[in-house]
C-alpha positions in Angstrom: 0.0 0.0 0.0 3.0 2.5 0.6 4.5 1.7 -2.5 1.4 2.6 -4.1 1.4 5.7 -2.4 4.6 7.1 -3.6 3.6 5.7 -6.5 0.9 8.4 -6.6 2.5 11.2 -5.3 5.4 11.0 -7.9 2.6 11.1 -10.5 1.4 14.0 -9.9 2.4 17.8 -11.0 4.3 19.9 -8.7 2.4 22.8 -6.7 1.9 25.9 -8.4 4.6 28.6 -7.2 3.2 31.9 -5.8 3.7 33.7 -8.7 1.8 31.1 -10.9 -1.0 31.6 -8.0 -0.9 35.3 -8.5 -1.1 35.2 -12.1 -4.0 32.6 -11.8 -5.7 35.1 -9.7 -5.3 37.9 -11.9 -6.7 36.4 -15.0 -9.8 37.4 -16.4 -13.0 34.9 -16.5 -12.6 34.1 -20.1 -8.6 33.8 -19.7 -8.9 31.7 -16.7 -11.8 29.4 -18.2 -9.0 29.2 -21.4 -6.3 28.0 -19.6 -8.6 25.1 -18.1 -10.0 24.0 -21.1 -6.4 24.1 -21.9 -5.1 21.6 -19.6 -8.2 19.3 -19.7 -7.6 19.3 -23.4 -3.7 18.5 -22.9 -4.8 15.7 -20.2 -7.1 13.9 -23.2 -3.8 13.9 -25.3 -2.2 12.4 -22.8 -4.7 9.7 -22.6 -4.9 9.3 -25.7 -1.2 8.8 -26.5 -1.1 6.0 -23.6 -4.7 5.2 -22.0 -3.7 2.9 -19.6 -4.3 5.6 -16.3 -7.3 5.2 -14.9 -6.9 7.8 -12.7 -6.1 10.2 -15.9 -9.6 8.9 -17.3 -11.3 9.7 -13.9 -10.3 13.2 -13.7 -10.9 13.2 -17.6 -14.4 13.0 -17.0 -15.1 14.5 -14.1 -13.0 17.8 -15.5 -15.5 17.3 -18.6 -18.4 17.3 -16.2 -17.6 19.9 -14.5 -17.3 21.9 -17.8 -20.3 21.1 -19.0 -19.2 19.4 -22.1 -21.6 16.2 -21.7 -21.0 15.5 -25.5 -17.2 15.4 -24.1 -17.7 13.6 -20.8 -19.5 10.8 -22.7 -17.0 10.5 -25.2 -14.0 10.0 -22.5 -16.3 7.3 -20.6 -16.6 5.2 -23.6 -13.3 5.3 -24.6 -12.1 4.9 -20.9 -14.4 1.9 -20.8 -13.0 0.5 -24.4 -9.2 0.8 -23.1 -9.9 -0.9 -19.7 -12.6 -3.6 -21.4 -10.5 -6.5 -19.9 -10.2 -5.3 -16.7 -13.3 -6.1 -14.6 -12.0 -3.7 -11.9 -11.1 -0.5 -13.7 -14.3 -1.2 -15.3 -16.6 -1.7 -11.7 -14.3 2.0 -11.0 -15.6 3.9 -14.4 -19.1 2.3 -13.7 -18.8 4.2 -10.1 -17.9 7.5 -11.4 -20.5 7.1 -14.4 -22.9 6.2 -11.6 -21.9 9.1 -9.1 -22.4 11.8 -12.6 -25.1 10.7 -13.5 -23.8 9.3 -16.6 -25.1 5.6 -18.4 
């Protein structure tokens, strides 16, 4: 369970500096909503290039979710569910999520 841990926390980006906290917090609306759709669209690349992160895939869909792109969100579920299809336990955790969105 530790190793999986560090695992994790070696996966995942550094902390934003302060000055990349100030800028954030200087952006406008439009410039700030940019710079997510941005990144979410830079995680699907990433996904797309090698699929097999189901945690990638979660945060896929719940980033497309949360920006109201359902057209989006069910496209990443699907393919999520078509890269893990042999995997009855990634699949049970996509079924979860879909569940908990409200998503087929």
């Amino acid at each position: 369970m530790l190793e999986a841990e560090l695992k994790d926390l070696d996966s995942r980006p550094p902390p934003l500096s302060q000055d990349q906290l100030s800028a954030g917090a200087n952006m406008s609306a439009a410039d700030r909503d940019k710079t997510v759709r941005s990144m979410v669209d830079g995680l699907e690349a990433k996904l797309r290039a090698n699929g097999d992160d189901l945690e990638g895939w979660q945060r896929l869909i719940r980033a497309r979710m949360v920006l109201n792109e359902m057209d989006k969100t069910m496209e990443a579920l699907a393919t999520a569910r078509a890269q893990f299809k042999d995997r009855p336990a990634a699949l049970a955790t996509l079924d979860g999520l879909a569940k908990d969105i409200g998503m087929p």
